[in-house]
N, C-alpha and C positions, 0 to 999 in steps of 0.2 A: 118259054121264058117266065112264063105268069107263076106256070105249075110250078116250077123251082123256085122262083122267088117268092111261092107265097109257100113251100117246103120249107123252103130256109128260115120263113119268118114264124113257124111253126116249130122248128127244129130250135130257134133260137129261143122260144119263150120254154120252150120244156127243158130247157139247159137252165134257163135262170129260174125257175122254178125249185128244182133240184140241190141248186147250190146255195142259193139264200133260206134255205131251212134252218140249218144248221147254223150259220150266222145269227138267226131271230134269237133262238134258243139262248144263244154263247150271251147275246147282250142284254136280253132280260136276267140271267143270272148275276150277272153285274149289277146289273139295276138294283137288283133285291139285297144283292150284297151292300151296298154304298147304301139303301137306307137302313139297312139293320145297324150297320156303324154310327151312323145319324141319329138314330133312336138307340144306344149304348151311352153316346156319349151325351144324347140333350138328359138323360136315366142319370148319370153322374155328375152333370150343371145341375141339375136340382137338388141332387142329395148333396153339393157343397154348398150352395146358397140358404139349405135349410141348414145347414152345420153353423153356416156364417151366422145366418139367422138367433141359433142359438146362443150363439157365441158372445154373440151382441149384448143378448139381453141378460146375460150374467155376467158383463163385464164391467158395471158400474158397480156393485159393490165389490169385486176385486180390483179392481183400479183405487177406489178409495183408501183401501185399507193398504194400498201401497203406495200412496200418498204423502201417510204420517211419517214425519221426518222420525228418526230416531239419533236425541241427544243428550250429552254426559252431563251429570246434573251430580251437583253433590253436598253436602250439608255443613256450612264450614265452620261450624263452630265458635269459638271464639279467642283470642291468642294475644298474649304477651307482644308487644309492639314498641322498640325503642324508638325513641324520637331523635334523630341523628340530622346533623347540620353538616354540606358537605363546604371546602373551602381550599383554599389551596394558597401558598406563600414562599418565602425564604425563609430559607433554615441561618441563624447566626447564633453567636455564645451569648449566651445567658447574661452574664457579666463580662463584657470584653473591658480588657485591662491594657491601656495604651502605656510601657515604658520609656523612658528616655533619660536623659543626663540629668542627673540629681546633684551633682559637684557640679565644678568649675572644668570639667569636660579635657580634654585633650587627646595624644593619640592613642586610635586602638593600637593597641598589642596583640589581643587574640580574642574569637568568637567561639564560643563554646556550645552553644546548640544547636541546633536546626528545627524549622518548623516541624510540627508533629510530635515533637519530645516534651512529655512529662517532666517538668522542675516542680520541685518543693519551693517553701517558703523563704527569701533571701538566699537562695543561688546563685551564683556567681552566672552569668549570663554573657559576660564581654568584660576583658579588663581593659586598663586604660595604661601608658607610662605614667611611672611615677618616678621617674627618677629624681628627680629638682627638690620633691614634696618628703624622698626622704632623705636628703641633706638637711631640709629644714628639721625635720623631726629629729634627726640627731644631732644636731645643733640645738634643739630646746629640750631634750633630754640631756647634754653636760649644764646648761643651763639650771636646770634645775638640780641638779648635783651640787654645783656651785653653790646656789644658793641654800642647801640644808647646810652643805661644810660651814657657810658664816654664821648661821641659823645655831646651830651646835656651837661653832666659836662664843657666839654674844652668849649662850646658856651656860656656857664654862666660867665664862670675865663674871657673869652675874652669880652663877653660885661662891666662886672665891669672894668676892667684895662684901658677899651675905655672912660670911663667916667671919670677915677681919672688924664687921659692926661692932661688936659685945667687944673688944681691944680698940675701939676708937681710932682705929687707921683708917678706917673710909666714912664718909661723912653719907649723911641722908640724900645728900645731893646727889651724891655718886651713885649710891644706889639706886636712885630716881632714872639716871643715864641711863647707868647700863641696863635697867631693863626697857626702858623705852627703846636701848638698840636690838636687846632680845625680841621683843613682837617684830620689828621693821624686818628683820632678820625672817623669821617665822614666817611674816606676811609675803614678802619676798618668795619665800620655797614656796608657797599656794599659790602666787602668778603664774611662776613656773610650770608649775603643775600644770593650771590651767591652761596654760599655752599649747605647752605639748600634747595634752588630750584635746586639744581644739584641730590643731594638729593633723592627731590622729585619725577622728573624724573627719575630717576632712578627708583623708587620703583616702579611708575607707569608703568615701563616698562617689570618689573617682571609678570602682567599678560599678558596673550595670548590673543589677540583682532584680531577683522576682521578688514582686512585691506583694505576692500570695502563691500558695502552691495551685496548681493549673498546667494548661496546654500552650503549648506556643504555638502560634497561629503564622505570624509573620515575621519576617527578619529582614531586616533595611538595613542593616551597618555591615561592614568589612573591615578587614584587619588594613592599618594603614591609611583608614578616615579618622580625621579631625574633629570631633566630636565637642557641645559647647551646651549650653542648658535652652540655645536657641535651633538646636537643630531640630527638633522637631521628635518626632515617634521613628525609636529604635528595632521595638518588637510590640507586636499586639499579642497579650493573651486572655483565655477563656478561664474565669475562674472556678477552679475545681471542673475545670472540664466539663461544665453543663453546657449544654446545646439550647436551644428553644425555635420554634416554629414562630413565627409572623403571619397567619393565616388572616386571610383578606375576606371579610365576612361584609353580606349585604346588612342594612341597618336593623332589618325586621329580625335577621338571625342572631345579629351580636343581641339584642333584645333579651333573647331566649338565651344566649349561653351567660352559665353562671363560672364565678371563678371555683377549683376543682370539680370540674365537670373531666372526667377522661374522654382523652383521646386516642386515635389509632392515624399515625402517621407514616406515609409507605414515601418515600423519597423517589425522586424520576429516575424511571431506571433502571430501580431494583423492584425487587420481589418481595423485599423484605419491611416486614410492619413495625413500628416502634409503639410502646405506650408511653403515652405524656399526659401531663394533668395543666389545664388552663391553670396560669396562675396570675394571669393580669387582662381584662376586658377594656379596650380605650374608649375613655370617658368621649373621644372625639370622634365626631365625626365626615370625614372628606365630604366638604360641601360640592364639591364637583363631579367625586363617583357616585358619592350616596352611600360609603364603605366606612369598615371600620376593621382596627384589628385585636384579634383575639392571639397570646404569646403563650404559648404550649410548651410547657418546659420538657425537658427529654435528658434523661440520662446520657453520659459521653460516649461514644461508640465510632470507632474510626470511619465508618458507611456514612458518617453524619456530618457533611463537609460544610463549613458555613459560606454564604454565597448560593447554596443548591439550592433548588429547586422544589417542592414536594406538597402532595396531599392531605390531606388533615377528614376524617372523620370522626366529628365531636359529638359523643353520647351526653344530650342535655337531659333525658329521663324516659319513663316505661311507662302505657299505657295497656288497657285491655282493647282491641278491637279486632275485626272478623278480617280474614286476611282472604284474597281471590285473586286469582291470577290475571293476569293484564287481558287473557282472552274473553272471562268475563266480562267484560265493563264494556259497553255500548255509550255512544256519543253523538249527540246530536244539535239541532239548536237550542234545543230546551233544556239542554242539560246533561250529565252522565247519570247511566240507569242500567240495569240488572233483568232480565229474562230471571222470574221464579215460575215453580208450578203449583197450581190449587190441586185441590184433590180431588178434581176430573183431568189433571194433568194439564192445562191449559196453561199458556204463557201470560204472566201476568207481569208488565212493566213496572220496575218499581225504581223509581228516581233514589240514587244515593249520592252521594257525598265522598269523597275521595280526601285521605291523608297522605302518607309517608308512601316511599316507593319505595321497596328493597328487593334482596335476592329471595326474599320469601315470596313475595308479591306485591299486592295494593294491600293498603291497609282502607277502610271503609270504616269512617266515622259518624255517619248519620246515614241509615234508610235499611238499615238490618239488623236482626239482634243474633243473627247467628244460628238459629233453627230452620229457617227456612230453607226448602229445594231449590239451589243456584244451577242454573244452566251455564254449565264453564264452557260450552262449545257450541259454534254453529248456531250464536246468539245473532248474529250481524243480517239472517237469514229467517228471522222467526218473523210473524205480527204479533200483537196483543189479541189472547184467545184462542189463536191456534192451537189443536191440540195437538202431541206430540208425544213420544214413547219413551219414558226415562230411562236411562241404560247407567251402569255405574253407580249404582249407587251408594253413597259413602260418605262418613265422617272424617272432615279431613282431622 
């Protein structure tokens, strides 16, 4: 039992001897593998950490120099600058002309124009009946018929009587008669006359006529009204057809607008621009708005309705000033002010003063004379001092 069991125990150590050899072998090659890897890869941790290293230390002057904003700067000269007031009003006629019954009125008979129609001077506009007024007229036309025939009679009696003097058949007396019935006579056919041209005028007055050539505007009457010198306004017209603007100007502007000063008025609506020329500035001014108005005459033009609506842009005069666009101009509590650059290119604050706004730009009346490099961009973003890379650059 000993002998085999200590056989066996013999037998089993030279079995595991045998077979663990080759096992050692297998996993020191591992071993060596996995630190060769290890040392590969701490070999390429250090060549990136000295990259990074490098990297580092020439990164602050390319960092800086990609820093420098680069902005549009440009030189703006100096420019022609009108001075324009803007405002806005009712358009109505220049002269509006209120007609109505100028006679003794009675009924129409017919109307003859319509608003928007051109009449001359004394056109018939509406007539009235007359039929009563020419019974009388022809009744004081035989009238005065009548009396030239007696008129003529008494000149006849008086020249015979003048003849039968020198033969002593009519005495001084007679002659005295009948010429004092000769003038009565005379005097008589000029009544007449009178009457019937009083008359006439008169009938003539019973129509409705324009009382300058113009535009007819409105029309209140109809054929079949009663018409009386108390009725009121028949037609309103524009004389000669001028138009004008009513523009509603604050006090400090009516100030500045002179009379013919041109204008440029575009009516609500349209597209289309009229030129007018101020031709009356009110002396007064609406204590309540603080306003006043400026009346812009306007040539007649059917787009010119009165009662509308409309704009008025009044050229009160031309100045020289340096013009920049709105993106220029910086604002703050100190004031409005301008990014220029010195000639190390630095942004140098320069407080201005602002005028007129238009579709050109700002116009800038005090803090520039026009030579200097304005920074039109990417001002809202600068400091004072900071340098920066002018791009664009150019006389406007």
């Amino acid at each position: 039992m000993n002998y085999e069991a200590g056989m066996f125990g013999r037998q089993e150590r030279l079995e595991y001897t045998g077979e663990d050899a080759p096992k050692s072998r297998r996993w020191l090659w591992i071993t060596l593998a996995v630190v060769a890897i290890i040392a590969i890869a701490a070999f390429f941790m250090m060549g990136n950490r000295d990259g990074a290293a490098t990297k580092k230390a020439a990164a602050p002057k390319g960092e800086n120099s990609a820093q420098i904003p680069t902005v549009t700067v440009a030189v703006p000269g100096r420019q022609s600058v009108q001075t324009v007031i803007s405002g806005t009003g009712s358009l109505a006629a220049k002269r509006e002309m209120p007609v109505g019954v100028a006679g003794e009125g009675g009924l129409v008979t017919r109307v003859l124009v319509e608003p928007g129609v051109w009449v001359g001077k004394g056109q018939v506009l509406a007539t009235v009946d007359r039929s009563v007024q020419v019974q009388t007229a022809s009744s004081l036309a035989a009238s005065v018929r009548v009396a030239e025939a007696d008129a003529k009679l008494a000149q006849a009696n008086l020249d015979r009587a003048q003849s039968l003097v020198s033969n002593g058949f009519v005495s001084k007396a007679d002659i005295d008669r009948l010429t004092a019935a000769r003038d009565q006579a005379s005097a008589r056919v000029r009544v007449a006359r009178a009457q019937l041209a009083e008359t006439n005028a008169r009938n003539g007055r019973l129509d409705i006529r324009a009382p300058e050539a113009g535009l007819v505007l409105t029309r209140q009457v109809e054929p079949g009204q009663i018409v009386s010198a108390g009725s009121g306004v028949l037609f309103r017209m524009a004389m000669g057809g001028q138009m004008e603007l009513r523009a509603q100007l604050a006090e400090a502007d009516l100030q500045r607008t002179r009379v013919g000063s041109t204008a440029q008025v575009t009516p609500t609506g349209s597209t289309q621009v009229f030129s007018g020329t101020v031709w009356q500035v009110s002396p007064v001014i609406d204590p309540n708005t603080r306003q006043g108005i400026a009346r812009i005459q306007l040539n007649y033009n059917p787009a010119l309705r009165p009662g509308g609506f409309a704009a008025a842009q009044i050229i009160t005069g031309s100045s020289e000033a340096v013009i920049l666009p709105q993106s220029a101009i910086q604002s703050d509590a100190q004031g409005n002010y301008v990014y220029t650059l010195d000639a190390q290119n630095k942004a140098v604050r320069t407080p201005v003063t602002t005028g007129e706004v238009t579709d050109a730009g700002v116009s800038i009346t005090q803090g520039l004379s026009g030579s200097e490099r304005v920074v039109l961009t990417a001002g809202a973003f600068l400091n004072p001092g900071q340098k920066v890379i002018p791009q664009g650059l150019k006389k406007q």
